[in-house]
N, C-alpha and C positions, 0 to 999 in steps of 0.2 A: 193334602195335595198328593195327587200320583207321581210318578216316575217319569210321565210323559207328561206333565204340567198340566192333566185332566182335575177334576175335583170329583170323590165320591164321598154321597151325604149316606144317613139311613137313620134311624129310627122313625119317630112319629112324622107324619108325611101327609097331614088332613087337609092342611090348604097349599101343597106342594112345596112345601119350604125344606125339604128332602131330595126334591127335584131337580139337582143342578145339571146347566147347560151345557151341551158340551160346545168345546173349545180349548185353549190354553187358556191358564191363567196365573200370575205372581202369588196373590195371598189369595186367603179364604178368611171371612169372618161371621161367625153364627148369632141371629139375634136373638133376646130374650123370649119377645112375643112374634116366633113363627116366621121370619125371615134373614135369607142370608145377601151377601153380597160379596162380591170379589174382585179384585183388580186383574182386568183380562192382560194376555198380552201385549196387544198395542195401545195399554196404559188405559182402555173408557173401564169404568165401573158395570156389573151385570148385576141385577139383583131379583130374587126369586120368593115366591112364597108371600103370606099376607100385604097387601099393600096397603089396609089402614093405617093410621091415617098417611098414604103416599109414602111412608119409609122406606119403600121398594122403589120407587122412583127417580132413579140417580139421574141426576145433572151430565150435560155433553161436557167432555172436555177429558183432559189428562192428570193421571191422578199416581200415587204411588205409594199411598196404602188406603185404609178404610177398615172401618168397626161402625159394625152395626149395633145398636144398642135394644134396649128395651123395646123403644116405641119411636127412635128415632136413629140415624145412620152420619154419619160425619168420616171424611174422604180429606187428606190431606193432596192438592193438586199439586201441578210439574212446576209451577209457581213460588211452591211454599205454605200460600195461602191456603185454610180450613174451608170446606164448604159442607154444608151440615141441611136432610133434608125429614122431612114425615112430624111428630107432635113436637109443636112448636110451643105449647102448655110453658110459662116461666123462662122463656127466652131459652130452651135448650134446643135449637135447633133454627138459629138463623140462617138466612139465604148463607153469608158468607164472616168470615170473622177478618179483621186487616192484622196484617203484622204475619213473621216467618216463622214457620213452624217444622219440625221434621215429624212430629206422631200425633198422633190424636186416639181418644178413647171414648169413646160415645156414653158407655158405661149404663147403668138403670135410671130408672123414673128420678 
């Protein structure tokens, strides 16, 4: 995160997962396989770089952190509640999980 709540990426940058948007944003988090995501300022999720399977695809709504993992991204929302999106392989990455939570770790395969 920058000083004016910008995000700058850099290294390998082949399917644009290097490439963040600009805007403000709270956190930043870098995925295994080729994409990041972040919690913007007015709380939606952005996410950049590979979208297989859909990992980069974040869900509407409000959120107040987010780890992108390997092959899949999970976003703790304004709610409490987990909401988890991209390879769904073994139940890691359900529409949504019930019950309150404050962090979530998306973590590898």
């Amino acid at each position: 995160m920058k000083a004016d709540d910008g995000i700058a990426c850099w290294g390998l940058n082949d399917v644009r997962q290097a490439a963040a948007p600009a805007g403000s944003y709270k956190s930043v988090s870098a995925g295994g396989r080729a994409h990041t995501c972040a919690v913007k300022a007015d709380d939606g999720i952005a996410c950049w770089g590979e979208n297989t399977p859909r990992k980069a695809a974040a869900p509407a709504g409000s959120y107040t952190s987010v780890s992108a993992g390997q092959s899949h991204t999970c976003a703790v929302s304004a709610d409490d509640s987990i909401a988890c999106w991209g390879d769904n392989r073994e139940g890691r990455a359900p529409a949504t999980l019930a019950g309150s939570y404050r962090s979530v770790s998306a973590g590898v395969d």
